[in-house]
N, C-alpha and C positions, 0 to 999 in steps of 0.2 A: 821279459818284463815289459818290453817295448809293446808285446801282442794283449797283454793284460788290458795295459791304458788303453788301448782302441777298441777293444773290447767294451771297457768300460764307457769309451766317448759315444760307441757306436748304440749300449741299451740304454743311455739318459737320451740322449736323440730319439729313439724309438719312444720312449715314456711320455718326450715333451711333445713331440709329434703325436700319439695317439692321445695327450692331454686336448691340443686342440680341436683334435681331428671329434673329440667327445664333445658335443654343445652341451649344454646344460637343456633338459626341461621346457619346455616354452610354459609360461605362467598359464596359468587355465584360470577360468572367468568364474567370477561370483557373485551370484545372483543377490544383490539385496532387495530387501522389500522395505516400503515405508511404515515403520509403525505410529508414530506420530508425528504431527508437525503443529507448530503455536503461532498465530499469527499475528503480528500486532498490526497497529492501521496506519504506517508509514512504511509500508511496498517488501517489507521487511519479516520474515519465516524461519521459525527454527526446526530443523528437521531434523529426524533421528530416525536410523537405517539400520537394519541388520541382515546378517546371513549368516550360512553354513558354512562351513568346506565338509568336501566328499569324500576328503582323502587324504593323507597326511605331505601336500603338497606345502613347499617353502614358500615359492611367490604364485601369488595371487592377483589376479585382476578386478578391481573393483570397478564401479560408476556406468556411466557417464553422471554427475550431478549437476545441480544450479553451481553458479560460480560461487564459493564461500566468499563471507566478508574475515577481513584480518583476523586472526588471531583467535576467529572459533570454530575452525576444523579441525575435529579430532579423529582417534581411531583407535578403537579399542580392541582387545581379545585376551582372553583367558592368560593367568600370569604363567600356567605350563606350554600356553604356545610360543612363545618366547616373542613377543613384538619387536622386531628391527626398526625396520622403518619406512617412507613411503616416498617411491619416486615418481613426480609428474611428468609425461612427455607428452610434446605437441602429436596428436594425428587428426585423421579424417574419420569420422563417425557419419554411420547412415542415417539420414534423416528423414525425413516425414515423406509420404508418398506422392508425388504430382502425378500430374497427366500428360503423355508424349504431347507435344504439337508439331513436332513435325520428323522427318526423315530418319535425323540422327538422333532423335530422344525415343525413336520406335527401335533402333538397332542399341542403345543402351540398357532396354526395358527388358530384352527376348536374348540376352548372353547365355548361351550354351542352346540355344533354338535354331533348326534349318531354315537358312535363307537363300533367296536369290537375288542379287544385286546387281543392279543397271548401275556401273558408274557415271553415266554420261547419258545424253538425252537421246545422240545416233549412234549407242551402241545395240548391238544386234544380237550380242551372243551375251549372255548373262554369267556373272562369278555364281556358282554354286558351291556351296559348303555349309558350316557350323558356326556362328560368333562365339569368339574363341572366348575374347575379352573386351572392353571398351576400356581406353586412356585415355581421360579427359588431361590438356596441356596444363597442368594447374598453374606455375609459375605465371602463365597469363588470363588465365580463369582462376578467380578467388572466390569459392562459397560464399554466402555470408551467414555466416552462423547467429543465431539468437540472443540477443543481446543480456539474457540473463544463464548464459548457457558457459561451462569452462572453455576456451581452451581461443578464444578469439582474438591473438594477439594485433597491438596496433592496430592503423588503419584499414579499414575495410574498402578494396578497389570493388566499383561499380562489375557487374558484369560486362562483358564486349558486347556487342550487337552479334546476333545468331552469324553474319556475313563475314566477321571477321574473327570467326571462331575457326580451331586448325585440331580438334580434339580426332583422334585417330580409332578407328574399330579394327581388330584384327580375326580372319577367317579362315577358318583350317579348310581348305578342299583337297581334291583328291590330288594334284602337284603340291600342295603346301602347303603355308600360311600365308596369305595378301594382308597388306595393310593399308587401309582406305581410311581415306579424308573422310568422317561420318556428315560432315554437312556441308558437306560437294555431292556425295551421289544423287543420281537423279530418283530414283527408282527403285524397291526391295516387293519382293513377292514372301510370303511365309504361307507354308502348308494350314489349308483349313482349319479353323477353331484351336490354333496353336499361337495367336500372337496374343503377348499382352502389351495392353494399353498403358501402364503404370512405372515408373519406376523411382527407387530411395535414390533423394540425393543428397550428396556429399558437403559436410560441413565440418570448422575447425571444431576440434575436441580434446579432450585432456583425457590420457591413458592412465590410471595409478595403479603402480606395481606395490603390493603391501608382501613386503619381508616377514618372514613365520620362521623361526629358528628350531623348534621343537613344538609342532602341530601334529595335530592327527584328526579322524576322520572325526566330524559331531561338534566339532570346536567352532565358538561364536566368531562372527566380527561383527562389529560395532561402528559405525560411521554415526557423527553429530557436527553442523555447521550450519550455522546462520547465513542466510541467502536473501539476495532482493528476487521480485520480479512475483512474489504471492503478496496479499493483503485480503483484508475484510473491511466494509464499508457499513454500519449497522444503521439501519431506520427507525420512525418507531411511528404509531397510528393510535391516536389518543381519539376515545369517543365517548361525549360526554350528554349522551342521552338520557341519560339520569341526572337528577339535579343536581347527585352528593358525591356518587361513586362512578370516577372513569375506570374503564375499559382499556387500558395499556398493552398493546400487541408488539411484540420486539420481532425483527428479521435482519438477516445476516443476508450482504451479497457477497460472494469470493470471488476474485478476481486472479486468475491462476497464467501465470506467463511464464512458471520456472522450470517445473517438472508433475510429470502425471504421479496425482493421487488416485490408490487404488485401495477401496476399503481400509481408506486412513483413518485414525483418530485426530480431530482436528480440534484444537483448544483456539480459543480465540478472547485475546490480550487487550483489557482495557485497565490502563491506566497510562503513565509517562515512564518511560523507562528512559534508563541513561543510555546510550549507545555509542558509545566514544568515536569510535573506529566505522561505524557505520556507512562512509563513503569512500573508505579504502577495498581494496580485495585483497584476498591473501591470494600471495604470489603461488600457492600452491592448484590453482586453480589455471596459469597458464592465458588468464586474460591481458596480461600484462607482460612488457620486456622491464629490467633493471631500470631503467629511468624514469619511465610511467608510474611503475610502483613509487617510487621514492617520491614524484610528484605527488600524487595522491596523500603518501603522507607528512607531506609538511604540507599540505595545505587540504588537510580536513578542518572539518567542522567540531566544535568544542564538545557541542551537544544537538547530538543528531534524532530527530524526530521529536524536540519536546511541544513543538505545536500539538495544539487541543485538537485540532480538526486538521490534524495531517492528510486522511484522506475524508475529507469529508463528502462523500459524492450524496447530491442532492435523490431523492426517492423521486419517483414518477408520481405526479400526485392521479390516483386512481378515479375512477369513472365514475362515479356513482349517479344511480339512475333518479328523473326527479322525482320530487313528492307527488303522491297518486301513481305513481310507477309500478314495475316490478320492483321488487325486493330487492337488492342482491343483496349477496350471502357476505356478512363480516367477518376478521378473521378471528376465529376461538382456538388458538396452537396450544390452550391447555396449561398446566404449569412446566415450567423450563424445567431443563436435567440440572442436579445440585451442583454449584459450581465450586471451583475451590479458590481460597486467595490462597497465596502464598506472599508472603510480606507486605508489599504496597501495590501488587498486581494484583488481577483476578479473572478469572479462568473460566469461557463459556465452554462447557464438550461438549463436542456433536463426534456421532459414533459412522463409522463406516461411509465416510465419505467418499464417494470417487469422482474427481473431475481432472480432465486431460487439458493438457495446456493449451493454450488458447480459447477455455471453456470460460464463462460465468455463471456459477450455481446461487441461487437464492434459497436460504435455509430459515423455516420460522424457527425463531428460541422460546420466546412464551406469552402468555394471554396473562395478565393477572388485574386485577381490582385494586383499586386504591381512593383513598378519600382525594378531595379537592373543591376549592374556591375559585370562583369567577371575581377578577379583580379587575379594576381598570385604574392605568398607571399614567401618570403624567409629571415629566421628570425637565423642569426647569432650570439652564446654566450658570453659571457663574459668568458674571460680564467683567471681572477684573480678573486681568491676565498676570501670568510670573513676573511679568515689568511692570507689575503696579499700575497699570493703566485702562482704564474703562474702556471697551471694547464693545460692543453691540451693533451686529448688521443692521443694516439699513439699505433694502425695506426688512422691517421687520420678517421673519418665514411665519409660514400659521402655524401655531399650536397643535399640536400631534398627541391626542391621550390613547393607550391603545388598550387595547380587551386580552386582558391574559386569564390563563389560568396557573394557578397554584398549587402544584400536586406534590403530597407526601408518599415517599419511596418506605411504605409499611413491611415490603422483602425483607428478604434478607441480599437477595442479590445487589450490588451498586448498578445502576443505569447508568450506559460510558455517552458521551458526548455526540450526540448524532440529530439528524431530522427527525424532527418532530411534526407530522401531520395532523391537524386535528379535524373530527367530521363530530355532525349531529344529523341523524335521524338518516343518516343516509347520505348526506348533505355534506360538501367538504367546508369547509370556515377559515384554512389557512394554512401556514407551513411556517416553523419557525427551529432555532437550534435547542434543543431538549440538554441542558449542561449538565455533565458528569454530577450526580448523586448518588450519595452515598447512602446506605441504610438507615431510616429513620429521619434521611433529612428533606429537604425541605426544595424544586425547583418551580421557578417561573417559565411559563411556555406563552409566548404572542400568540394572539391569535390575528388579527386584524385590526386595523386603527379604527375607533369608535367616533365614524363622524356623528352620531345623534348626541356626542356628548362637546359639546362648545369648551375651548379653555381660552381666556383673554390673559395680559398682563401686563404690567407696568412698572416703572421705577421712576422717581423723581428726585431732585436736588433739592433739600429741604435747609441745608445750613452747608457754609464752607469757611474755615480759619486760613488762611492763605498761611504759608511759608510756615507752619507749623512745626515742622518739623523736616532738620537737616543732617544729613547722615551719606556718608564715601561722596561727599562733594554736591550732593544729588538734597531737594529742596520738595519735602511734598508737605501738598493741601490735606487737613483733614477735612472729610467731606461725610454727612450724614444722609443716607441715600433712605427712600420709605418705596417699597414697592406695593404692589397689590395684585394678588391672585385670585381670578374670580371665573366660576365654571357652573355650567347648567346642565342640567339634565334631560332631554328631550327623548329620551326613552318611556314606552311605556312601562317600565318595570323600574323598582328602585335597585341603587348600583351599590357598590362598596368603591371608594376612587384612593388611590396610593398617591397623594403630592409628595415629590420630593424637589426640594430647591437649596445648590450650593450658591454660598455667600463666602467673600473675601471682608475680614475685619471683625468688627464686635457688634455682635447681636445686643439692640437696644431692648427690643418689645417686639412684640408676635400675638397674633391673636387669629385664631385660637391659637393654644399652648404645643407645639412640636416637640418629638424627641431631636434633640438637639445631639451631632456626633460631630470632636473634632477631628479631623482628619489631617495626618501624616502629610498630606502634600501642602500643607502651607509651614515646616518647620524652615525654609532658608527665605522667607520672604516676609516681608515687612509684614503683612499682614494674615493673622492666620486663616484655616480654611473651614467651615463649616457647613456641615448638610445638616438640613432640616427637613423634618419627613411629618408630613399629616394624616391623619388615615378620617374618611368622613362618610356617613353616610348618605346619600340622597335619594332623596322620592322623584316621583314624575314629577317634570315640570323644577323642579326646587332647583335656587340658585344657591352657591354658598361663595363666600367672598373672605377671603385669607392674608392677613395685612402683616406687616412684619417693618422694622427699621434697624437700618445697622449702622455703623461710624468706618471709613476707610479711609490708610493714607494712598494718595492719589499724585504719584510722579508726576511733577511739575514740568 
């Protein structure tokens, strides 16, 4: 009975020991490709990946990708391959190619190539062999990985100075293997038109192992995560050599720091999106240890990217040649691809893009016509401040009327928020911000301040009731103030001019007659707030002069 049990102890011992002694599998790698990505213009990308498997393997290796923002890395695959789940581990990933500079970056370059090696400067006899392998000391050499790349935990230590580097080369000869200090030897020979000059180096990275419980060969996977380190900066080149109808040219620059596109489909994001989480990372990307992350998120931002001009990067204002010149050629990019909105966003395609990180592509969107008004605006402030109290620099500043124009968006497409250049005849005229318009509506573009057009102005004390009125302890004058607006026109050509002037208190008289709006910013103060807007026309030479009086209480 006694020989049964040891029997029995001695083939669960065999079972457990050949259990170990069996490894599982090592994951094999899967290839994704990028099918699309959307960019909006706060540095911010959503990407969407897919692949195959080749073979009805369990675990899978996916990426390397951009580092995800929180909470929108996903992964998907068919509900028969059974999706477990996805583990991130820190490694070293090969990175972009350099060029040896000296010694030991030429015996890192040429691993598994014939060398001969001088360790020393009066050595006589040379190590010949094979480079087996190169060991960089990492522990005191740290890559520095990409800043919009997975896997870069903590602080990044500078590199050592080449002198106090101890990274190690190992070479098979014909006694063995030597292992040499690669940037102590003095000296390497390699057999003719057999050395390379180049080698990848090593940066932190994030491994993801994706769990498949009942896969097989033909089965999708699906990667989607929102990433920094891509944006789009859009422009726009208004030319209004016709009197009625500009000429409106759109272009896209990409700015790509996260990962290579390659015959991507690239949508590109105007409007405000919400992004809650937008300056956290998900911990699944390995940039972060437990405490970083958690810092990160008690102290994000509420609402991330809702600036209008996130990335507003200014256009190069272009060359143009002068009058009596050559020509050059403007741009005509044709009508844009039809975009689609999808609820309050809206969506430029561009097909088959490819640009590799660290590239900037500039992509035209579209040429189109539209009506527009040459207007000049001149826009006068309010000298009573939220403490009721009369406020006007001294010295006066001069008077600023400037030359816009007024363009109606007849598309269908909305124009998103960006530089606006505008030229005539060849001729540039100005740069100014072109504001998000929407279809059928309606924006103002500056062109330059209109010195041929003179504005003067004034305000006088015309009546004051002292002590009139007393309110939270506080004792104000009502005061009846009359100003005077008055502007010429020393252009040869007649203008159309937009006055606008806010006033604090109650509008007495006006002449001529204004559209009169009250405005919301005077509901918690004594006195309410009013804009008044003139629209006038004037000839060469013709002055027109703009009177108005109002009543304010005036903190004593």
């Amino acid at each position: 009975m006694r020989g049964i049990w040891v029997w029995t102890l001695l083939a669960c011992c065999a079972l457990v020991s050949s259990a170990w002694a069996a490894e599982p599998p090592a994951p094999t790698c899967v290839q994704t490709h990028l099918d699309r990505v959307a960019l909006f213009k706060n540095g911010l990308g959503h990407f969407v990946r897919r692949g195959t498997l080749t073979g009805d393997q369990r675990e899978v290796l996916v990426g390397p990708f951009a580092a995800p923002v929180h909470g929108t890395f996903w992964v998907s695959a068919p509900t028969t391959a059974g999706l477990g789940g996805v583990i991130a581990r820190q490694v070293n990933v090969k990175g972009e190619m350099v060029e040896a500079r000296e010694v030991g970056d030429l015996l890192r370059a040429n691993v598994g190539r014939p060398v001969s090696i001088w360790p020393t400067q009066d050595a006589e006899t040379p190590i010949i062999g094979t480079i087996l392998s190169f060991a960089p000391d990492r522990p005191r050499i740290q890559p520095r990985g990409r800043d919009y790349q997975m896997g870069t935990v903590g602080e990044i230590r500078a590199e050592q100075p080449y002198w106090g580097r101890n990274d190690y080369v190992l070479v098979k000869t014909a006694d063995g293997v030597v292992g040499l200090n690669a940037y102590s030897i003095a000296r390497v020979k390699f057999p003719a038109d057999e050395v390379c000059g180049k080698y990848a180096v090593e940066i932190p990275g994030a491994e993801l192992t994706v769990s498949l419980t009942t896969p097989k060969a033909g089965d999708w996977i699906g990667v989607s995560y929102l990433a920094k380190g891509v944006t789009w900066a859009p422009s726009y080149l208004v030319d209004i050599s016709d009197p009625k109808t500009a000429r409106l040219s759109a272009k896209a620059e990409i700015i790509n720091e996260a990962e290579n596109l390659v015959n991507a489909h690239v949508d590109l994001i105007t409007g405000f999106p919400h992004l809650q989480f937008a300056d956290v990372l998900s911990p699944i990307g390995k940039k972060l240890d437990l405490y970083s992350f958690l810092q990160q998120l008690g102290g994000r931002r509420v609402e991330a990217g809702a600036s209008v001009m996130t990335q507003a990067v200014m256009s190069n204002v272009a060359a143009w040649e002068r009058a009596g010149g050559p020509a050059g050629p403007m741009p005509e990019y044709g009508a844009g691809a039809q975009g689609v909105a999808v609820e309050d966003l809206f969506f430029y395609p561009l097909e088959s893009i490819t640009l590799k990180v660290g590239e900037t592509g500039c992509y035209p969107l579209f040429t189109v016509s539209v009506p527009y008004q040459q207007i000049y605006q001149w826009t006068v402030p309010d000298y009573i401040n939220a403490s009721e109290r009369y406020d006007r620099e001294q010295p006066e500043p001069r008077e600023i009327v400037w030359h816009s124009l007024r363009l109606t968006n007849t598309t269908t497409t909305p124009w998103t928020t960006a530089p606006g250049e505008t030229v005539k005849s060849r001729q540039v005229l100005g740069q100014d911000t072109l504001s998000y318009t929407a279809p059928q509506a309606e924006s103002t573009l500056k062109i330059t301040q209109a010195v041929s057009v003179k504005a003067e102005q004034s305000e006088i004390e015309t009546d004051r009731q002292r002590e009139s009125l007393r309110m939270y302890g506080d004792y104000f004058d009502r005061v009846t103030i009359q100003g005077t607006l008055r502007v010429t026109n020393y252009k040869s050509e007649a203008i159309r001019l937009e006055v606008k002037k806010t006033v604090s208190g109650e509008v007495k008289t006006t002449t001529p007659t204004p559209k009169i709006t009250t405005l919301a910013a005077g509901l918690k103060r004594m006195n309410q707030v009013h804009e008044l807007t003139w629209t006038v026309d004037l000839k060469p030479g013709q002055t027109q002069e703009i009177a108005y009086t109002y009543a304010a209480l005036i903190r004593r």
